[in-house]
C-alpha positions in Angstrom: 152.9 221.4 92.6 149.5 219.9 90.9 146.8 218.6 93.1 144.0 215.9 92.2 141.5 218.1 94.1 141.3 221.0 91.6 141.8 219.1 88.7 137.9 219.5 87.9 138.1 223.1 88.3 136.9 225.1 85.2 138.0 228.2 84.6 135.9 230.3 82.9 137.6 232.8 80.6 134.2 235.7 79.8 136.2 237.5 77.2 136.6 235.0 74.6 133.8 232.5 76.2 136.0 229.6 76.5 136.2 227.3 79.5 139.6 225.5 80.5 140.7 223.6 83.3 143.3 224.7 86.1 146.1 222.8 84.7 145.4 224.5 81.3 145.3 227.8 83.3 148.6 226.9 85.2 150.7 225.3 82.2 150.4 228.7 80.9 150.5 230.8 83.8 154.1 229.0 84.4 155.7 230.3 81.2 156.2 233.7 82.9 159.4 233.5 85.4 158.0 235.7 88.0 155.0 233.7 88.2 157.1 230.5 88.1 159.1 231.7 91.0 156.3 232.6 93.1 154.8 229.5 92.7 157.6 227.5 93.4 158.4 229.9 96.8 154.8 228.8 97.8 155.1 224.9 97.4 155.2 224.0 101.3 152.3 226.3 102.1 150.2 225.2 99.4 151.2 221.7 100.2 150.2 222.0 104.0 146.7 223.9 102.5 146.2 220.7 100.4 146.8 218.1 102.2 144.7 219.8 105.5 141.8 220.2 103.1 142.4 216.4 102.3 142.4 215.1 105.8 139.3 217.2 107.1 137.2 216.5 104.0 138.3 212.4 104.6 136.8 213.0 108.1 133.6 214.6 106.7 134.6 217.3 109.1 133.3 221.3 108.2 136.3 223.9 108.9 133.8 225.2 112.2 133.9 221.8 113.2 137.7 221.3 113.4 137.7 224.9 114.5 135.6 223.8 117.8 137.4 221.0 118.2 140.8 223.1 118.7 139.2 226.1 120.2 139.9 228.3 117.8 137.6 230.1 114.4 136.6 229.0 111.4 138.3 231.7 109.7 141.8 230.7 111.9 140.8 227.6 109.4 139.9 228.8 106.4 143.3 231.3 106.5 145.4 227.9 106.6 143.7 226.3 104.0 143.9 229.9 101.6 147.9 229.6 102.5 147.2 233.3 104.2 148.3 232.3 107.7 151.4 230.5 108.5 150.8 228.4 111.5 152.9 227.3 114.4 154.7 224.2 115.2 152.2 223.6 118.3 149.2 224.5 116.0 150.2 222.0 113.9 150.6 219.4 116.2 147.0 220.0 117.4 145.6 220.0 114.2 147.1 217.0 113.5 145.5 215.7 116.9 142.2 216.7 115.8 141.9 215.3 112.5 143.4 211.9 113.8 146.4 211.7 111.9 150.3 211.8 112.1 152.3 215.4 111.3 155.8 214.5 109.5 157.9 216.9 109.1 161.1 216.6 106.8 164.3 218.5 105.5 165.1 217.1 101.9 
């Protein structure tokens, strides 16, 4: 799971006044299993977070504009996009509505 969004992100490290980059921080974040694991658990949220983030940013729509748009919050928004809501099959449908786009959904 990498993403081209947060590539740019710089991570600053105040103990030893470094900066590095996400990737950097998660190459080595990966080395410990339990990490590993819970990343891996978290791919399909993460990838729904990303690629929502994606579409509404394409749109050069805010998170309280989508949120209007489906009559719900901003922060029903910003939950999806922080992976700390899990949102239904209808939800999804709708948001997929809103931001003019197609949801696919897949077993592999």
């Amino acid at each position: 799971m990498t993403d081209d969004i947060i590539y740019d992100i710089i991570i600053p490290d105040m103990k030893n006044k470094l900066l590095y980059t996400f990737q950097e921080d998660l190459a080595k974040r990966l080395k410990n299993p339990e990490f590993k694991k819970a990343w891996s658990e978290s791919e399909l949220e993460y990838t729904l977070a990303k690629q929502l983030i994606e579409k509404r940013l394409t749109g050069k729509m805010s998170q309280r504009e989508l949120a209007k748009k489906l009559n719900t919050s901003q922060a029903m928004i910003s939950k999806i996009e922080t992976m700390r809501s899990n949102p239904t099959l209808s939800f999804l449908k709708s948001l997929a509505e809103a931001l003019n786009t197609k949801l696919i959904l897949q077993f592999k």
